[in-house]
Every structure is written in C-alpha cells, then in structure tokens.
N, C-alpha and C positions, 0 to 999 in steps of 0.2 A: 404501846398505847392500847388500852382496852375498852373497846366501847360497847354499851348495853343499853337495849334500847325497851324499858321494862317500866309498869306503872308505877306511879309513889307506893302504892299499900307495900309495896316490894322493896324500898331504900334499902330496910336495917339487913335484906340480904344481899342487896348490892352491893353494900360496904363491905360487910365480911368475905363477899365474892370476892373485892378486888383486894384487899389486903390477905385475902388467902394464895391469891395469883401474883406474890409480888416477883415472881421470879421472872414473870413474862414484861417486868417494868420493863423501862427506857432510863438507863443512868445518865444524868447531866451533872456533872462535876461533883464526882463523888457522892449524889444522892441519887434518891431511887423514887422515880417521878411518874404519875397515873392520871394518865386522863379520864374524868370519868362523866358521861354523856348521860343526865336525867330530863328527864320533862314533871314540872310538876300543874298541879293543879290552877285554874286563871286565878283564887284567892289566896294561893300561896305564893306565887314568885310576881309579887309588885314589886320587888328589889333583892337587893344580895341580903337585908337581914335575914329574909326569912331561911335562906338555904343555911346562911354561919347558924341558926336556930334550930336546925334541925338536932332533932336528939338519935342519938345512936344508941341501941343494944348492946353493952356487952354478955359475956358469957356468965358472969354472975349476976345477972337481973337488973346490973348498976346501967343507969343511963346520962350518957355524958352530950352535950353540944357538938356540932358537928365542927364549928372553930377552934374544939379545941384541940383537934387531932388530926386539922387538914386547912389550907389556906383557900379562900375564897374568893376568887377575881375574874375579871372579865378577859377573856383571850379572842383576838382574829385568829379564826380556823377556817376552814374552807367549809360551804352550808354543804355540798355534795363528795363523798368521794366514789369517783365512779373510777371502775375493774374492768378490763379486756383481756381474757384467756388467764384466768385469776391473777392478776396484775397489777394493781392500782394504775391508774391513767389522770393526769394532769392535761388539759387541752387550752392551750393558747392560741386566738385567735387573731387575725389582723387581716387588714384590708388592703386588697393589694394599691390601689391607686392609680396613677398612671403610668406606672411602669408593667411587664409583663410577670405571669406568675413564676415562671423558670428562672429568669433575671434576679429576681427578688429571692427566691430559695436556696440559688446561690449565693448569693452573698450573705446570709445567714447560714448558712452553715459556713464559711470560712470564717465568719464572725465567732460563734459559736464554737469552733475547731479550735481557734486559737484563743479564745478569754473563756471560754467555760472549761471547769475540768469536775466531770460525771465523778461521782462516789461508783465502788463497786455497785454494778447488780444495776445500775441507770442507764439508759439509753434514749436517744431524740428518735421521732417518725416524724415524716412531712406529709400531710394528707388534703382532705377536701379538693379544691380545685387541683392541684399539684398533682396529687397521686391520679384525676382523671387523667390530666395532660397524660402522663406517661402512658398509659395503659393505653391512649388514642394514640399517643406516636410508633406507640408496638402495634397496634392495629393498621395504622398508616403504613409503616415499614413495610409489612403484607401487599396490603392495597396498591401500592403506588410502583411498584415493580410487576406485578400482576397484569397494570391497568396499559402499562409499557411494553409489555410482553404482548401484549390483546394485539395493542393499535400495530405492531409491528407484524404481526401473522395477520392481521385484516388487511393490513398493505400489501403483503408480499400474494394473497389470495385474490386483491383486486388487480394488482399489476403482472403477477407472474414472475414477476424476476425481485431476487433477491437486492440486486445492486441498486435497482430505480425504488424500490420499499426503503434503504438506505439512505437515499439521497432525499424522500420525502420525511423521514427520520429526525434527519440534519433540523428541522423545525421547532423538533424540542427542546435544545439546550437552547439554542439563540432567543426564545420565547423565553423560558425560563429564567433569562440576564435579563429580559427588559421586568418579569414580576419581581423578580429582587427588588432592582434598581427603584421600580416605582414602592417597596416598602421600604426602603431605606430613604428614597426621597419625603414618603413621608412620617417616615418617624414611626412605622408601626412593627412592631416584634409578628415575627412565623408562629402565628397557631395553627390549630384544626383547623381552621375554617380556611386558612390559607394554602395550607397544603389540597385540601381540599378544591379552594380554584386554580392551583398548577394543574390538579387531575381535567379538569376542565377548558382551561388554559391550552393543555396539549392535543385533547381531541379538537379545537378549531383552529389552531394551528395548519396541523396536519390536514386537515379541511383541504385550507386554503393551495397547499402542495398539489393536493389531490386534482384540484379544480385545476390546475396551472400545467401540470406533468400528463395530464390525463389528455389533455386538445395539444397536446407535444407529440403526443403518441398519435392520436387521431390525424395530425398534419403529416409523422409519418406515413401513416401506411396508407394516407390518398394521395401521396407520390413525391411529396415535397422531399428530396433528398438532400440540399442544402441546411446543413444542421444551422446557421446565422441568420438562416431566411425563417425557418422553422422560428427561432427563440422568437428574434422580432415579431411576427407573427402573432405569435399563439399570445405574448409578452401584451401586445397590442389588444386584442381581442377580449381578452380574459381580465383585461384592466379592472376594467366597472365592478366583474363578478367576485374578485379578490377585495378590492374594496370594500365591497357592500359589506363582505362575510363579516369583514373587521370593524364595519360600522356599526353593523347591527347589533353584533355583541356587548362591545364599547357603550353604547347608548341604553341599553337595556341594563348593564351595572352602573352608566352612571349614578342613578338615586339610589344606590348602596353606596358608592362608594364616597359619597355626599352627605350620607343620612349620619344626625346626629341622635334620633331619637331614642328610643330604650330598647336594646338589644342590636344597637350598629355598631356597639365592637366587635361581634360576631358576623357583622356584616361588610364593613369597611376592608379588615383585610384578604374575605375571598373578591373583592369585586376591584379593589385594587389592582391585584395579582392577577384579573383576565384582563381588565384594561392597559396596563405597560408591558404588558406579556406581548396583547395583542400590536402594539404599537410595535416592537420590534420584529415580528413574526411577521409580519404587512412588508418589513424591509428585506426580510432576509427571502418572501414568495418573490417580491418583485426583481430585487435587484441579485442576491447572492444564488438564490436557487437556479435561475437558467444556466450562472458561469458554472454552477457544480455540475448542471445536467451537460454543457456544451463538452466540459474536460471529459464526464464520462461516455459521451457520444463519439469523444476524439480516442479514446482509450480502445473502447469498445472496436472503435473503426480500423485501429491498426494492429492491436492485439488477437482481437478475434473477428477478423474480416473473414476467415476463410469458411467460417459458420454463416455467418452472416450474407454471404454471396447465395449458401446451397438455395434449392429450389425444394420449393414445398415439397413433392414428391421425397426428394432427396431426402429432407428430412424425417420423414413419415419412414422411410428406409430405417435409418440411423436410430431412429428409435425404437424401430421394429428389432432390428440387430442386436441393439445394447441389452432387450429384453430377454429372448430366447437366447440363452445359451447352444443351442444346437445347428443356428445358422452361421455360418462361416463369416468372417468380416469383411465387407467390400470394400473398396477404395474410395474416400468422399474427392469426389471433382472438384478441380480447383482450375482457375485461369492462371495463366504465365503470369500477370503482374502481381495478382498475390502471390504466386509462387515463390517470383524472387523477394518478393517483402517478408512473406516467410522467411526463407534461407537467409539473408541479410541480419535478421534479427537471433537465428538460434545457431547461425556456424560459430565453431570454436575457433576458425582464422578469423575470421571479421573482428571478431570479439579482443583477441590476443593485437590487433595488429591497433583497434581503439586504441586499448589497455597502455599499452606502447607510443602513442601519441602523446595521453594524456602523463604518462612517465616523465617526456621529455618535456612538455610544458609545466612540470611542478619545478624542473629545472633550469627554468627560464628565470630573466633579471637577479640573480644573486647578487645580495649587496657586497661590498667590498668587505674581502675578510683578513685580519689583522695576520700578521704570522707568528709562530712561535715565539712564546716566551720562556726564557731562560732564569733559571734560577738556580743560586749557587750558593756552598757554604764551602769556607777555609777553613782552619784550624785542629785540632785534635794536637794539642803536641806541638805547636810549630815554636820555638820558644828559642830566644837570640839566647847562645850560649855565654855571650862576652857581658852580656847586662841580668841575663834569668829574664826577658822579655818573652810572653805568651800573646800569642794574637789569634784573635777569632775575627774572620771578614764574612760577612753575608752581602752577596751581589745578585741582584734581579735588570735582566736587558730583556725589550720588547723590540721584535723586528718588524719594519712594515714592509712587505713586500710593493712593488711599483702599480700603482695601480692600472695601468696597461693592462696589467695580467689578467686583473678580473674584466677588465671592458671585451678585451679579445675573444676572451672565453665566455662570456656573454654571446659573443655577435656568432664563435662558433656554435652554441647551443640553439639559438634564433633557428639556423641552417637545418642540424639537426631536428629541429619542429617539424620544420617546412618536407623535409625529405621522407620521417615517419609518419605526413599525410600523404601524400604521393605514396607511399609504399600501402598506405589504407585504401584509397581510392587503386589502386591498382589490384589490393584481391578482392573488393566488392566486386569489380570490373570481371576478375577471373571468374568467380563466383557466380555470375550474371550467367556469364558465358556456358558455363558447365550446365547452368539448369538450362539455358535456352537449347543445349545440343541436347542433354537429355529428353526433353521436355517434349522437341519434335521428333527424338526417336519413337519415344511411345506412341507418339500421333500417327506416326508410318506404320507404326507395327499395329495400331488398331485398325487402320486402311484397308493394309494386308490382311486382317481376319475378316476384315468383310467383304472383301474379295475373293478368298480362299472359301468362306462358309456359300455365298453366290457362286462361286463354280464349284465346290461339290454338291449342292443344289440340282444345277444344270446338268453335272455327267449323273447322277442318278436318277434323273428324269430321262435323259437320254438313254440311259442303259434298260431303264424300265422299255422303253417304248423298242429298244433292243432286243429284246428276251419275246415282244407278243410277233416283230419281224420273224425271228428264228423258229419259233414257233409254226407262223404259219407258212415257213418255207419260202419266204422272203430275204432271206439274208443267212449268212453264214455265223455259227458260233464262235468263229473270233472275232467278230465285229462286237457282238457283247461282252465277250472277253476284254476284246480292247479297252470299252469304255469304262468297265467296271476295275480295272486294273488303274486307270487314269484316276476314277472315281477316289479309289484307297490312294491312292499318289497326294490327292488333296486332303484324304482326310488326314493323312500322317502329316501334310504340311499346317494343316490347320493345327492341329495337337503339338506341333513344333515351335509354332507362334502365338500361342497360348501361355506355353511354358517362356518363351523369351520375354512373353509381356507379365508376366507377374516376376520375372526376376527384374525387370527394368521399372516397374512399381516400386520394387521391397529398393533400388538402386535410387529410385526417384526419393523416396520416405527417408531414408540416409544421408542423402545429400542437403535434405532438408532439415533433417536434423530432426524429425517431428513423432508427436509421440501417436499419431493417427496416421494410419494407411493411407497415401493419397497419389491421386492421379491426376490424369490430364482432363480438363474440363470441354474441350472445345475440340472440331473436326479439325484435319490438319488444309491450311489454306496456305496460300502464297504469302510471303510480306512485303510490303509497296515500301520501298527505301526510296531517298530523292537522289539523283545524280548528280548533285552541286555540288562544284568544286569543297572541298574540304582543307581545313584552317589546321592543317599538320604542326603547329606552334603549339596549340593547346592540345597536344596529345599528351597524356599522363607518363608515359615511357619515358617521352622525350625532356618534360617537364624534369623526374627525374632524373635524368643522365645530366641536363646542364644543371640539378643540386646538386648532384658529386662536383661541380666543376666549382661552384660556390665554396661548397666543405672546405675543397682542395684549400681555397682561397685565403678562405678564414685559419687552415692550420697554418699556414705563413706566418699571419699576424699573430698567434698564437707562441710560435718560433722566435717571431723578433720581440714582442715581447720580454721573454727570459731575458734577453739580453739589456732590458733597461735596469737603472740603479736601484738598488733596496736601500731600505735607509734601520738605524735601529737607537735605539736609546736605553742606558741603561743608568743605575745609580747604584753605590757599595758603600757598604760603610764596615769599618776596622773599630774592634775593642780591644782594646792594651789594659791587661788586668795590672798595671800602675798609673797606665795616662789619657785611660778615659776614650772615647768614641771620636775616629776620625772618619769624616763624610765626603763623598767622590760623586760627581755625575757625569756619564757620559754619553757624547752622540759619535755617530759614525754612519757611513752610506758605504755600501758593497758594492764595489764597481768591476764589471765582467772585463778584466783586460785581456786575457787569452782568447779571444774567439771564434778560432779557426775552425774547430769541429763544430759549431754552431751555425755559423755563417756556412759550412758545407752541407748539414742539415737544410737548412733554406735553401741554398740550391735544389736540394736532391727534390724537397717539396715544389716547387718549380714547375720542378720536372714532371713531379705529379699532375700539374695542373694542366699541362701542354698533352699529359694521358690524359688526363680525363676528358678534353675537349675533342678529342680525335675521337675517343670512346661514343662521344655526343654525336659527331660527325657520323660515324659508321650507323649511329643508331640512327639517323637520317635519312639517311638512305636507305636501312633497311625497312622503318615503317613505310615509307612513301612505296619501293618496292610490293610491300606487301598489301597495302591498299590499292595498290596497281592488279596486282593480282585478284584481290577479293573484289572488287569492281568489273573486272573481265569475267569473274566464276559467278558472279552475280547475272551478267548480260548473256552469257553460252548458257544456264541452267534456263534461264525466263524465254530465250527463242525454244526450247525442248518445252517445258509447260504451255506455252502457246502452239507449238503441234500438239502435243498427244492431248491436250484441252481439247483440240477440234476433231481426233480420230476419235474420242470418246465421244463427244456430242452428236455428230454427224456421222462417224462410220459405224459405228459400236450398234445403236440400233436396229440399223439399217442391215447389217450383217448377220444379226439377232433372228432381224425378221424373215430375212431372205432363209438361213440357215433352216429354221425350222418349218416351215412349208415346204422345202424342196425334200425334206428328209424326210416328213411324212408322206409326200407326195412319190418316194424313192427316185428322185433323180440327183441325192445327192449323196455318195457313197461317205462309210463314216471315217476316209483317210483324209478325205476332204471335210466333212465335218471336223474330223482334231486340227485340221491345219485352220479353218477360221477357230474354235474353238480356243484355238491355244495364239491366235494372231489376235485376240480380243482379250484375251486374260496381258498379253505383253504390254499392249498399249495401255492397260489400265496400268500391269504395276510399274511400268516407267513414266508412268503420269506422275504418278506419287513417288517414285523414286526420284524425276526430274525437280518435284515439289520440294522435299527434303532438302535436298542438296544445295537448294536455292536458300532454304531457310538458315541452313548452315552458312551459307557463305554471307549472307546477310549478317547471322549474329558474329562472324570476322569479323567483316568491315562494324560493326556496332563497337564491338570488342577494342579496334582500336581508332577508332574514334570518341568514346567514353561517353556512347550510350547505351 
C-alpha cells in the first residue's frame, strides 16, 4: 500500500508515481492492487464522479479519465495509522467493568492464545491500566518485604531479644487472613491500594503486641514471677488499650470502606483490608498471643534457666569475658536445682534410657498377627505312565497361630514398659546423686580456700609482727622462721586447692554435659532432711526387682501358650491336561501332643520366679539396711556440725582475740601461738568437713528414697 499525501496540482504525478512503484504493490489474487490517498479540492469531490473524471497525463501529451485505468469506490480504512519504534500499532480499547484489570487480561489472552493465530511479523501488548498494575506490583514486591524487614529490627531494637520481636511478629500473618478473608467476603480483587493497606494493616497490628508484651515485660521485672498471674494481669489491664487501637482504626476506614463515590474503588479495597485485618489481629493480641508468650516463658524457664538465674553483676562479667579475648573464662554459678535440670536434660544415659522406654512402648498392643502362609506348585513331568496322564496342582494353606500367643506376649511387653521406667527413673536418680556429691565437693573445696587464703593472711601478719620482735631483741629468729615456714605451708595448700577446684569445675561442666564452664552458686550449708519414717514400698530398686518378678511371670504365660492349638486352612486345585481342573479345600489344627520338654521349660521358668522373688527379698533388706545406715551418718555428722558450729561461734573469736594481745603484749610465746593457731584452723576445716559428710549422707538417703 502506498500512500501520498500531496496537493491536486500534483495528481498526473501521483499517478505516474504510483504505477512507476508497482513493485512495492500488494498482490490480492493474482492482481497488483494500490492504495492511493488524495485530497482534492471542497469543489471538486462533492462525489465519486468527479475523481472517475479526473484526466490523467500520459507520456504522449494524450489525456485519458482516470475510470478508465483505475476503479473508483468507497473503502472502510482506518482515519489514523499510528507507529511505535517504527511499527504500525493498532490500539484496542475496553472497559474493564466490574471485574479486576488482571482478571480480565487473563482471560483474553487465553482467548486470544487459542482462536487467534498472528501472521508472521504480528504480535499482542496489554497496556494502559494493566501494564501500570504490573510495574506497582514490581514496586510493591520491593516495598512490602522492606517494610517487614523494618517492623521486625524496630521490634527486636525495642524489646532486645530476638524471640519476643518473634512472637510480636506472629501478628502479621494472622492479620493478613482476616484482610483476605474480608476481600474475598466482599467480592473485591487485590490491587495497589490493597496491598497497600496489609502495609498498613501490619504496623497496627504489631502496635497492638507491642502494647500487650510490653506491661508482660514491665509485670516482669517489678517482681511478678508467676508467668499465669503475669498473662491474666497484663491480659486484664491492657484490655481497653488493645481495643481502642482496633477501634480507632476500624472506625476511621469505615467511610472508605463504605464510600461509593468517585474514586472508592481505590478506596474500598485498602480500607477493607485494615478493618478484617484488624478484627483478627484484636483475637490473636487478646487470646493467641499471651498462650505463645506463656509457651515461650515455659521454654525459656527450662531451657535457659541457668542464664536467667545469674545476677546482674554476673552478667556484666559474661559479657565482659565473651568480649576481650585476653581474659580467661570463669565459671558462671549455678544452684543445685538448675544444676540437676541441666544434667537431666543434656546426659547421654538419661537420654538413651528415655529412648528405650519409648522403644518398648512402640511395642506395645500388637494386633494379632496371622502366621505363615504356604504356597505350593506340583508338576513338571509328573505324567501316569499307564494312561500319558500329566498333572499340574497349585496348593496355598494359611496358618493361624492360637491367639494366646499374641495376648501373652502383649501382657509380657506391658512388664517390659514398666521395668524400662524404673530402669529410667533409676539413672535420673544416679544422676541426681552424682551432681549432688560433686556439687558439695566443690562447696568444701571453696570453704577450704577461704580458709586456707584467711590463715595465710594471719601467719603473715604474724610473721611480719615476728621479723620487728627479732629485730628489736625481743624474740629469737626461729620464731620467725617458724611462722613463715607455716606461712608457705598454706600457701602451697592454697595453690593445691586451687588446682583441685578447677579440675572439680572442668569435672562439674562434664557431668553436666554443658557447653559453658560452670560452678557451684551458693556457700556450702547443712541440708535439713525430716526423720519420718520412710515408705521403702515405693523405692525405685525395690519397684524394680519385684518387675523381674512380674517379667518372670508373664514368660510362663508366654511358655504355656506355645502349647495351645494352631489351626490352618488351605485349598488345591489339579489340572489334568485331558480332564480339566479338580478343586480341594482343606482345614486342619496342630495339636502339641509331645509336651514333655515344654512343660519342663515351665517348670524351669518357675523356678525363675521363686529367683527372682528372693532376689526382691534380699534387695529388701538391703535397702532398708542402707537407709538404716544413711540415717545414723546423717545423725553422728549433725551432732559434729553442731559442736564445731559453736567452737567456731563462740571459741574461734575469743581465741582470735585473746591470741593477739597476749602476743603483742609478749606473754604468749609463738609455740603457743601455732598450737591455738592451728587449734582454730581444725575446728574451722572439720566444721566443713563435718558439713560435707552430712550433705553426702543426706544425698544417700535422697538417693534411695527417690528424691
């Protein structure tokens, strides 16, 4: 097609223009066809005569009508053709209506995919509204991870800890199901302006956490240590203000979310999406969030108690420590009951002996299981010589074992439960035990350094006040000798007990399995146990020993079992390659009639059981023995802590004071001096050795008692 857009005086050379160009025609069936675009003057084209009238030039000065060398008619063409990146461009328009614009563009293009088919060199674009959408949901895609990255470092900046920024987090999905939910209740498609109020949506959400988690924290740390008292509390208090957040919001979209006016599609679905946002976000502050905060206050409390006990100092330590590489690591103090909740939780016995409970409970109620089945084929060859007869038999028999067998063995596995708790509950118990002797050995051995660093203290004050004696001819140079020789005597004990207490740390940290240094938290003190008769029935030992007597029990029944009838059923069938398929069903039950070595088994099991019960008996006696015993080492250690208690109170001063006045005063020579000297160091370390011993005998009697 050739179009020219030139005045009339110009026709006779537009014509020769386009029939000189006819190479650049357009062929429609076999002809060679030109569009040709004039404009003529307002008194020349009052109709189509005047264009068929036109005279045309030729090259010999002859002039012919323009009808008679071109047809003259009316054609629909398009009034514009407009080009994009030299192109031609067609633009079809429509209205989206009440559906969404992405909605709609899909489905024309699968329209379009499957009933249009493009010539070479054609291709569709979707533009106008459509092509904005996209390019806002590629901007959104930015924004809306950005804007969740924010709120999540604003959290973690306002609370300090990662896990409680987490758990105010938790706000944004459960928000974001109720703005779904409310555009899908009302029928409106996710645009900009919706994505737009989730952004919105999620900052008073998390608001309302803030408000909630935040008087949690405050109820903490003015002393409320009750986590159930705290939630109700804070849950109580905070009512109104979580409310409010959600009213106010709520109320201030509602005239978007209402408005029909001009430009409320743009309004309706962000103000939708903070109002059902906000509705479920009000449930999950009120009701879901205290149960997430209480689980991780419960988490917190058992997991990481042992943090959670230290004392501000202590921590300002630990921090200081983990910083400088150049200071040595110390041991963060722990109490005995986190201790053993430690231990309990990270020993590889505890853990193996669970593991092994829960073994024996997967093997618990098995249903009755069917027994072998048989299956058999005849033939190959087998062919009656007197007739040429060939037979093929295929036979299948199923057997049921008695069902005794599986009840028996049931009721033994039940036993077997029973007995790999008791074997659980007995190394917690060992376990207990181990860290409470550890636990008060370190206690003693801190004692003794503070005893030992107090008397070399004392001999080298002494030995000073020694050296000014001898000096001014007051006393002899082995008196100073003496003292300062005593002096080094403690300091090599001190430097001895030093090293026994960091090996009984690094001994401590082992036993506990733990990836932090740790120690004893508290002075070493007596423990007050009661003297009431004790209920030796529920001892874990003894629990155990009459299980084996149970086990025993259950393998009898086990034993006589076997000996009940099995039963089996089977069917065959014969092909005779001249007389066709013959059919067989059979039943049958296996009955034990030999049963001497069976029945001599059951005896022998018996006899097990009359062991095991003596076994129980001996262990009877020997706990009650041994509780006899750790009850009497309990009463002889606590009369020695009740003397050396009052030679330390009452003599120890007194001795202190007397000692040192008479020795500056010289009336007390220094042989006399090392005999109280060393008569006050006794009574202190058998105070604490009488301490110790006492603790130990106590965690006996704990031991098998089974606390």
């Amino acid at each position: 097609m050739a179009q020219y857009g030139l005045h009339i005086k110009d026709v006779n050379q537009i014509i020769r223009a386009a029939f000189a160009g006819e190479k650049a025609g357009i062929i429609y069936e076999g002809e060679k066809r030109f569009d040709l675009v004039i404009r003529l003057n307002e008194q020349n084209r009052t109709g189509l005569d005047d264009v068929e009238n036109l005279f045309i030039t030729l090259d010999n000065g002859t002039q012919v009508p323009l009808s008679s060398v071109a047809t003259i008619s009316l054609e629909n063409a398009p009034m514009q053709v407009s080009r994009e990146n030299t192109n031609r461009r067609i633009v079809i328009g429509v209205n989206v209506g009440n559906t969404d614009v992405e909605s709609l563009v899909e489905k024309i293009q699968i329209d379009l995919d499957s009933g249009l088919k493009l010539p070479v060199g054609y291709y569709l674009t979707y533009g106008g509204q459509f092509e904005n959408l996209k390019a806002a949901n590629a901007r959104l895609s930015i924004a809306l991870p950005i804007a969740l990255a924010l709120i999540f470092i604003l959290l973690f900046f306002t609370f300090g800890s990662i896990s409680q920024a987490g758990l105010i987090f938790t706000a944004i999905p459960l928000s974001a199901i109720g703005g779904i939910w409310a555009l899908q209740l009302r029928g409106l498609p996710f645009s900009i302006s919706a994505g737009i109020g989730f952004i919105a949506l999620f900052g008073v959400a998390v608001l309302k956490g803030i408000v909630l988690i935040g008087y949690f924290n405050q109820l903490k740390n003015e002393g409320m240590t009750d986590i159930k008292e705290r939630i109700l509390t804070g849950t109580k208090v905070r009512l109104r203000p979580v409310i409010m957040t959600a009213a106010v919001a709520s109320l201030g979209f509602l005239p978007m979310a209402i408005s029909t006016s001009g430009g409320a599609e743009v309004q309706r679905p962000l103000a939708t999406v903070v109002i059902g946002g906000l509705l479920t976000a009000t449930f999950l502050t009120l009701v879901i969030l205290p149960i997430l905060y209480y689980w991780l206050e419960k988490w917190n409390h058992k997991k990481l108690k042992v943090t959670s006990d230290l004392k501000g100092g202590s921590l300002s330590i630990l921090i200081l420590i983990g910083i400088s590489c150049s200071l040595q690591a110390q041991p963060i103090p722990i109490d005995l009951e986190n201790a053993i909740l430690v231990a309990l939780n990270n020993h590889p016995n505890v853990k193996a002996a669970a593991l092994e409970v829960e073994k024996n409970r997967s093997l618990q109620n098995l249903k009755y299981n069917f027994g072998t089945t048989d299956i058999s084929y005849q033939g190959n060859g087998l062919t009656d010589r007197q007739f040429g007869q060939q037979v093929n038999q295929i036979g299948i028999i199923q057997h049921f074992p008695s069902p005794g067998i599986s009840k028996a063995a049931n009721i033994l596995q039940n036993q077997l439960v029973y007995q790999s708790t008791y074997v659980k509950q007995i190394s917690e118990n060992e376990l207990k035990w181990k860290v409470k002797n550890l636990y008060f050995e370190i206690q003693y051995k801190k004692e003794v350094e503070k005893l030992y660093s107090n008397l070399l203290f004392t001999y080298a004050d002494y030995y000073d006040k020694a050296k000014v004696r001898v000096d001014v001819g007051a006393a002899n140079s082995i008196e100073a000798l003496t003292l300062k020789a005593k002096w080094k005597e403690y300091e090599l004990l001190l430097r001895q007990v030093k090293i026994e207490l960091n090996s009984l740390n690094q001994q401590f940290q082992l036993l506990l399995n733990s990836n932090e240094a740790l120690t004893t938290k508290d002075s070493l003190t007596s423990i007050f146990i009661s003297s009431s008769t004790v209920d030796t029935t529920s001892n874990v030992f003894l629990l155990l020993s009459k299980q084996n007597v149970a086990i025993e029990n259950a393998k009898v029944d086990v034993l006589r079992s076997e000996l009940m009838p099995s039963f089996n059923v089977g069917y065959a069938a014969q092909n005779f390659n001249q007389g066709g398929w013959l059919n067989a069903v059979q039943a049958g039950i296996s009955i034990p009639l030999f049963k001497n070595q069976a029945k001599k088994r059951i005896e022998a099991q018996k006899m097990q059981i009359d062991i095991a019960a003596y076994h129980y008996d001996d262990k009877v006696l020997a706990i009650r023995q041994a509780l006899l015993q750790a009850q009497n080492t309990i009463d002889l250690y606590q009369e020695g802590i009740d003397f050396y208690k009052e030679q330390i109170d009452a003599f120890n001063p007194e001795l202190t004071r007397i000692s040192q006045l008479n020795y500056q005063a010289g009336e007390l020579t220094y042989l006399e001096l090392l005999n109280t000297l060393d008569l006050m160091a006794t009574n202190s370390k058998y105070y604490w050795e009488q301490i110790i011993a006492h603790n130990k005998a106590v965690a006996d009697f704990q031991f098998l008692t089974n606390q």
